[in-house]
C-alpha positions, 0 to 999 in steps of 0.5 A, a space after each residue: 296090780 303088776 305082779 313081779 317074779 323073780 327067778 334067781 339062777 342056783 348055780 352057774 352055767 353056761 353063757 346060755 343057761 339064763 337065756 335058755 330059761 328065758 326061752 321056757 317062759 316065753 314058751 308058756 307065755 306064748 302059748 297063752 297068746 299074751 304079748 311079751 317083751 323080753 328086755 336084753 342087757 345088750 345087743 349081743 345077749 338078744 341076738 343069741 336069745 334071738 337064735 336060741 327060740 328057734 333052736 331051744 328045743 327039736 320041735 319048738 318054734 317060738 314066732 318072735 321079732 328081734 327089735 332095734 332100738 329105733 324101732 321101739 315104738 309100734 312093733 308089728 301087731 302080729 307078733 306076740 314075743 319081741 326081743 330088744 334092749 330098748 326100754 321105749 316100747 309102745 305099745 306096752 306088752 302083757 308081761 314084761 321078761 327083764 334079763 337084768 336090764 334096769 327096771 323100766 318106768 312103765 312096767 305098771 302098765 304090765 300085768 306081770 314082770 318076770 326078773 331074771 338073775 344070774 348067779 355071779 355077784 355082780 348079776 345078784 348084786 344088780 338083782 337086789 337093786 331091782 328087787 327093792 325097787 320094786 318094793 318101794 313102789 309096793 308091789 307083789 314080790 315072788 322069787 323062785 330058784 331055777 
């Protein structure tokens, strides 16, 4: 059963605190050779999350791919994190990181969703709509403040 975590931000920061947090998971993630997909809410948002694995820390390079919307369905085999703000995505990952987009039909087919919330209203607001969603479809729920 796909378990779900969410990591609620406790404070504000910055424009790139969220997705330098994205960044530390994915990390982890990779270092255990899974296959994640992180769900940007926009273009923008996965471009600069785009730039920041390869900058987040001095000595860390996290092999990635930056998707299109077109390219959805049968990214390359070879890389085990992509990045895109498509919710169309064959094959489905190992762990889905979810930066606030709506929840996709086929996170069941994941092993683990990790939910990421911002601090403002609004991005709680959203949060809270997922967090039941995925209540109601009785899966496991964790939530983590970071």
């Amino acid at each position: 059963m796909t378990e779900v975590d969410f990591y609620v931000m406790d404070k504000a920061t910055d424009d790139d605190g969220l997705l330098r947090a994205a960044c530390r998971l994915v990390h982890t993630v990779w270092k255990h050779e899974k296959r994640v997909y992180v769900l940007s809410t926009t273009d923008r948002e996965a471009d600069r999350l785009d730039e920041l694995l390869w900058t987040f820390t001095q000595d860390s390079f996290l092999p990635h791919e930056r998707l299109q919307d077109s390219q959805g369905s049968n990214p390359a085999p070879v890389t085990c994190v992509l990045i895109g703000t498509t919710t169309q995505l064959e094959p489905v990952p190992d762990l889905l990181i979810n930066l606030g987009a709506p929840v996709p039909e086929w996170f069941t087919q994941c092993a683990r969703v990790m939910e990421f919330v911002a601090f403002d209203p609004q991005s709680k607001a959203e949060g809270r709509q997922r967090y039941r969603a995925y209540r109601e479809q009785g899966v496991p729920l964790r939530t983590h403040e970071i």
